[in-house]
C-alpha positions as CSV (number, residue, x, y, z in Angstrom):
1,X,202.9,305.4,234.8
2,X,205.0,304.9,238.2
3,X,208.8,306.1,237.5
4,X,211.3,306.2,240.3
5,X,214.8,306.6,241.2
6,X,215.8,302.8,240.4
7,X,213.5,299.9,240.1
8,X,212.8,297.6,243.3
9,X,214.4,294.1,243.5
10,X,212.8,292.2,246.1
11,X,214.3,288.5,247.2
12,X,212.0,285.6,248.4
13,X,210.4,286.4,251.6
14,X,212.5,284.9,254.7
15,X,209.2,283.0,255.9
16,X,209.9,281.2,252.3
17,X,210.8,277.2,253.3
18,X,214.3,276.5,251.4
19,X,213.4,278.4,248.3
20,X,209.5,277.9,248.1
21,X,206.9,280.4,249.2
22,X,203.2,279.3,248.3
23,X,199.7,280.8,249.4
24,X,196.1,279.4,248.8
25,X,194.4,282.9,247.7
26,X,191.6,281.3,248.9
27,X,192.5,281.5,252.7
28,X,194.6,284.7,252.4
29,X,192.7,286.8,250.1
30,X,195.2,289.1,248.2
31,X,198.7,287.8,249.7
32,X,201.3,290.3,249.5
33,X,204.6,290.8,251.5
34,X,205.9,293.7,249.5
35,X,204.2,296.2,247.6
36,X,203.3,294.9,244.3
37,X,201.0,297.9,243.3
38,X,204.5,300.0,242.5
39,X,207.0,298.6,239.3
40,X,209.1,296.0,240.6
41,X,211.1,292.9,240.0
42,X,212.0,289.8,241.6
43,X,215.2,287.2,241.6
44,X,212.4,284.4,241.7
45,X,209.7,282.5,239.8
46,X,206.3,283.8,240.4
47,X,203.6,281.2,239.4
48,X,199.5,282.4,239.4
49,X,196.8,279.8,239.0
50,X,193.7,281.7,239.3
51,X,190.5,279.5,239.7
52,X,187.7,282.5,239.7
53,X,187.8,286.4,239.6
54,X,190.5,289.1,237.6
55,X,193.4,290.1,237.7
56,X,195.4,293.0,236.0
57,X,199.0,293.7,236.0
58,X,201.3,295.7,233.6
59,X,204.6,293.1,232.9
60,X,207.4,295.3,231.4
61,X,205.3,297.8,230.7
62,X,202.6,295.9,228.8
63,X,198.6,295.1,230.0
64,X,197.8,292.2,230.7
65,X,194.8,291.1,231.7
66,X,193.8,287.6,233.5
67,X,190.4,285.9,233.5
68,X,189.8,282.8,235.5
69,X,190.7,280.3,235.1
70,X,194.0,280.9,234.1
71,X,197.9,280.8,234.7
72,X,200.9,283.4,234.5
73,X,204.0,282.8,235.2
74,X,206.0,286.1,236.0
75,X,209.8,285.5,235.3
76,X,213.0,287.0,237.4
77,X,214.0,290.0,236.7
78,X,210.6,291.0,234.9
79,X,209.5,294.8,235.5
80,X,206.0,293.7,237.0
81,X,202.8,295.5,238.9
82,X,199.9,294.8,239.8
83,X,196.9,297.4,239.0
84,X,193.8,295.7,239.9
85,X,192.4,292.5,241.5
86,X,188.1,291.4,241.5
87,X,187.2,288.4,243.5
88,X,190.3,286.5,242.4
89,X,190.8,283.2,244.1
90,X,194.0,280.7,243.4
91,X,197.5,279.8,244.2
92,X,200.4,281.8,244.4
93,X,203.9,280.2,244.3
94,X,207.2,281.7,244.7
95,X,210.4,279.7,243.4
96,X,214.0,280.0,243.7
97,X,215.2,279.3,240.1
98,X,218.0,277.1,241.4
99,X,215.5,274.7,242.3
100,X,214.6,274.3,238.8
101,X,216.4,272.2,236.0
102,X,218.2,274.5,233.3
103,X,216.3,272.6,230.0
104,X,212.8,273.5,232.2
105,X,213.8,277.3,232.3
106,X,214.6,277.5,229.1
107,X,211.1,275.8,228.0
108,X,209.4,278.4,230.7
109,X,211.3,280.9,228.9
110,X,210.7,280.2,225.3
111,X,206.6,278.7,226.1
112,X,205.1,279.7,229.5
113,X,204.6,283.5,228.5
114,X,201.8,285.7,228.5
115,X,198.2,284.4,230.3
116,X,198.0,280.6,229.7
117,X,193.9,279.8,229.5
118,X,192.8,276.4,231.0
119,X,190.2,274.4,230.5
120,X,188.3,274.6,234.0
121,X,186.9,270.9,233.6
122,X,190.3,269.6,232.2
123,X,192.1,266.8,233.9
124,X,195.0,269.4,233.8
125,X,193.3,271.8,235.7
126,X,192.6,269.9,238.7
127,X,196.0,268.1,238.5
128,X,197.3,271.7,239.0
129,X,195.1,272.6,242.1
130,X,196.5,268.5,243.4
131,X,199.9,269.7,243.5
132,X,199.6,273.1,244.3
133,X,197.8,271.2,247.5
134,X,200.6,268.8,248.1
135,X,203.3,271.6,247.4
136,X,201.2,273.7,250.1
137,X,201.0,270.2,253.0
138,X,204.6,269.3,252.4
139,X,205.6,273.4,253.1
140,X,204.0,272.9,256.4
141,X,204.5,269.8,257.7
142,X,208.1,268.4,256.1
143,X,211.4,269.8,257.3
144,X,213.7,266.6,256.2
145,X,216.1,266.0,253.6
146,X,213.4,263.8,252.1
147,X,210.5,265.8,252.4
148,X,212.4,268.9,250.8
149,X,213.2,266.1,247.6
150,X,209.5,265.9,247.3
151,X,208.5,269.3,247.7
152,X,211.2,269.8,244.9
153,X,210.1,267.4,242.8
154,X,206.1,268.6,243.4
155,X,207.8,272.2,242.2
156,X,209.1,270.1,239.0
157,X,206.2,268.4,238.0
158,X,203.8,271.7,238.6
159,X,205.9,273.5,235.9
160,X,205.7,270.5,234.0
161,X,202.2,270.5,233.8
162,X,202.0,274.0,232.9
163,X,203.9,273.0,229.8
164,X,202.0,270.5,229.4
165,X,199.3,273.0,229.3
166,X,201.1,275.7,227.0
167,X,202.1,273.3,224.1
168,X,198.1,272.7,223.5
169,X,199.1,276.5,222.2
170,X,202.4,276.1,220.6
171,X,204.5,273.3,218.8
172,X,206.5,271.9,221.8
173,X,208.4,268.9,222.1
174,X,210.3,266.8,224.3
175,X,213.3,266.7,222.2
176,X,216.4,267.8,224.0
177,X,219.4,268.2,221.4
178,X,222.9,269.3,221.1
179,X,221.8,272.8,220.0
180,X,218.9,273.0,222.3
181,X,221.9,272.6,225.2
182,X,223.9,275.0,223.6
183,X,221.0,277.5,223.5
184,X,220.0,276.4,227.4
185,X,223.7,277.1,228.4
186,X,224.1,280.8,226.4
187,X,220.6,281.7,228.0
188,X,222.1,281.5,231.1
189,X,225.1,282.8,230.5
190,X,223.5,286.0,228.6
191,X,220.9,286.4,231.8
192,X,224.1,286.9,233.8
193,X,226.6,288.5,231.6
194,X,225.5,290.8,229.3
195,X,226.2,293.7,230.3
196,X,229.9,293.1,230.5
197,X,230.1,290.5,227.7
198,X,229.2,292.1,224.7
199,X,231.7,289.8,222.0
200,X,229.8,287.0,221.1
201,X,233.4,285.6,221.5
202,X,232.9,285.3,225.5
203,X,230.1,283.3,225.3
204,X,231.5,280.9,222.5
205,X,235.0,280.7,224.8
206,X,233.3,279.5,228.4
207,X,231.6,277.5,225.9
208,X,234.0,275.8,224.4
209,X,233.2,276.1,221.2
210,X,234.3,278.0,218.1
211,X,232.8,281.4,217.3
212,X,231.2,280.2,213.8
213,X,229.8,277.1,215.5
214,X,228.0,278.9,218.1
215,X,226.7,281.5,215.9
216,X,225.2,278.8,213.8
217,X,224.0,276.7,216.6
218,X,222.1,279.9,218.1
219,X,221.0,281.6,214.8
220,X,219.6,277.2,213.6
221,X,218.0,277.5,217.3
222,X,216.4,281.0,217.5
223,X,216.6,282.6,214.4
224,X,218.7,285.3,215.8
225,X,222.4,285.5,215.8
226,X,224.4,285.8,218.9
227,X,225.1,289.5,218.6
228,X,221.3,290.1,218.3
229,X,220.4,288.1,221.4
230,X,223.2,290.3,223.1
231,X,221.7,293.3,221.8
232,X,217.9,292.9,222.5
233,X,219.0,291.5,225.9
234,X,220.4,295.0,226.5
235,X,217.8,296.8,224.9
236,X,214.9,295.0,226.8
237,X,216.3,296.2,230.4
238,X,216.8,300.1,229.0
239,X,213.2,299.7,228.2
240,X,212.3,298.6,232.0
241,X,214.6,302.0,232.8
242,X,214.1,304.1,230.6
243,X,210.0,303.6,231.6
244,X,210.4,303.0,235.0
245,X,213.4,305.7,236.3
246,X,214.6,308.5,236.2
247,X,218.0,308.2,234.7
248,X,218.9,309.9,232.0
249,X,219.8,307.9,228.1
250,X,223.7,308.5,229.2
251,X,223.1,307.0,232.8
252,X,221.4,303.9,231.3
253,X,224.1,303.7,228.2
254,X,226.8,303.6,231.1
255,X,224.8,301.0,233.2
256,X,224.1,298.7,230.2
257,X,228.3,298.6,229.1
258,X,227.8,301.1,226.4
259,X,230.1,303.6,226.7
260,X,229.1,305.9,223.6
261,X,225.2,307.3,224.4
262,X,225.4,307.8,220.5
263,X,226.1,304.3,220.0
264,X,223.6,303.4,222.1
265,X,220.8,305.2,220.5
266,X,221.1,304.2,217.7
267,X,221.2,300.5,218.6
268,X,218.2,301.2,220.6
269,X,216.3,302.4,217.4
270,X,217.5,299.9,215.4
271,X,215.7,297.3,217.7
272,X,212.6,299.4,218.3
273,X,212.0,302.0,215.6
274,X,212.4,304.6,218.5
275,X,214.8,306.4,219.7
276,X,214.9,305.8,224.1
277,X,213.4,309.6,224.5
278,X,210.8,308.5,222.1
279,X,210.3,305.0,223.5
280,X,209.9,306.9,227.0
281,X,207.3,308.8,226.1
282,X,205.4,306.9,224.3
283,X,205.4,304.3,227.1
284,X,204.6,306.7,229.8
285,X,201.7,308.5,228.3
C-alpha cells in the first residue's frame, strides 16, 4: 500500500461550472484531472453511476469493488484510490457540498455508503442517466442566474434519487425531526471542529442547548454519545494517516489535538482493538 509524506487534497477542477464538474465516461473513457491511482482526498462530492464494466478502488483503506450497474458515492475528505478499471462506462459528477441542503448530507452520510446496486431495467435507473443528461446540457449551454437554479436543483434531485435508490436497502424515511436537526447541525460542526473541540460542551454551547440535552438527543439519534462521535471522528482520520503517511503515532497525536501520545494510544485501541503501530501494519501488509 502507497504511504507518503501527507495525504493529497485536491479541490474541484477550475474548468468545474460554479461548483459542478460532470463527465459522460462514455465520451471520455477514464476521465481524470489528477492522479487518482495514488491515496487521496477531495473537499467535494464524488458521484459514480456506472452503466457497464468494473471498477476497483480502495476507500479508507478498504476494497471495494463495483459491478455495473451500480452507484458510489465518494464523500469529502475520504482517503480514496483507484486500483483498477475494465470497460467501465457511466457518469462522473463532482459537487461542491455547499450546493447541497444540510438534512441531504446528512442522509448521504448515514445511507449512500458503500456500492449501491441498481436494477438495470428500473425506472430509477434510467431517471438517473435523464438527469445526469440534463445536469451534463445545462453545464454546457446555461451560464444565467436561472440556468445555474436548475442545474442546482438537477444536482438536488440526482442525490435524491440515489436515496431513493438506497432506502430499497435500508429503513429510511422522510421524517425530519427536532433531533434529526440537532444530529444534521453537530455533524457539521464535528466535520469541522474536531480536532480543536474535544468537550462535548463546545458543541452543546454554539448549539444552544444544555450539555445533558444534547447528549441525549445524539446518543436517542445514533446510539453513540457525543464524546464517542468526537472520539471515532479522531480516530477515523489517524487511521487515513497512520496507513497513508509517514508520520510517526506522536506527529499524528499532535495533529489530531491530543497532546499525550499515551493518551492517545490508548483511545485508539479502545476504538479498534489495536494499538496505531498495530493498526499500521496490519493495514499495510
Amino acid at each position: 500500500m502507497t504511504s507518503t509524506a501527507h495525504i493529497p487534497r485536491y479541490s474541484l477542477s477550475p474548468e468545474a461550472h460554479k461548483g459542478i464538474l460532470i463527465a459522460n465516461l462514455n465520451q471520455h473513457g477514464h476521465y481524470t484531472r489528477h492522479d487518482v491511482g495514488i491515496p487521496h482526498r477531495d473537499d467535494h462530492f464524488t458521484l459514480l453511476l456506472l452503466t457497464s464494466g468494473s471498477f476497483k478502488a480502495r476507500i479508507d483503506f478498504e476494497p471495494v469493488t463495483i459491478n455495473h450497474p451500480a452507484i458510489l458515492v465518494v464523500r469529502p475528505e475520504q482517503v480514496h484510490q483507484v486500483e483498477a478499471i475494465a470497460d467501465a462506462t457511466g457518469w462522473l459528477l463532482n459537487i461542491d457540498p455547499n450546493l447541497l441542503p444540510a438534512e441531504l448530507i446528512d442522509l448521504l452520510y448515514t445511507y449512500a455508503t458503500g456500492v449501491i446496486p441498481v436494477d438495470q431495467d428500473a425506472p430509477t435507473m434510467h431517471q438517473l442517466a435523464g438527469v445526469l443528461q440534463a445536469i451534463d446540457s445545462l453545464v454546457t449551454v446555461n451560464r444565467d442566474v436561472f440556468g445555474q437554479r436548475a442545474l442546482v436543483s438537477f444536482a438536488h434531485a440526482l442525490f435524491n434519487l440515489v436515496l431513493s435508490v438506497a432506502s430499497s436497502q435500508h429503513r429510511l424515511t422522510e421524517k425530519i425531526d427536532r433531533s434529526s436537526l440537532i444530529y444534521q447541525q453537530f455533524r457539521l460542526l464535528l466535520e469541522a471542529h474536531y480536532i480543536e473541540w474535544k468537550n462535548p460542551h463546545h458543541y452543546a454551547n454554539h448549539l444552544s442547548l444544555s450539555p445533558v440535552y444534547f447528549n441525549d438527543t445524539i446518543r436517542k439519534r445514533s446510539g453513540q454519545s457525543v464524546s464517542t462521535h468526537i472520539q471515532g471522528r479522531s480516530v477515523l482520520e489517524a487511521k487515513r494517516l497512520l496507513v497513508y503517511t509517514e508520520h510517526t503515532v506522536s506527529e499524528i497525536s499532535h495533529q489530531l489535538g491530543y497532546e499525550d501520545p499515551i493518551y492517545f494510544g490508548k483511545l485508539f485501541k479502545k476504538h479498534t482493538q489495536l494499538s496505531p503501530l498495530q493498526f499500521r501494519i496490519k493495514y499495510r501488509e
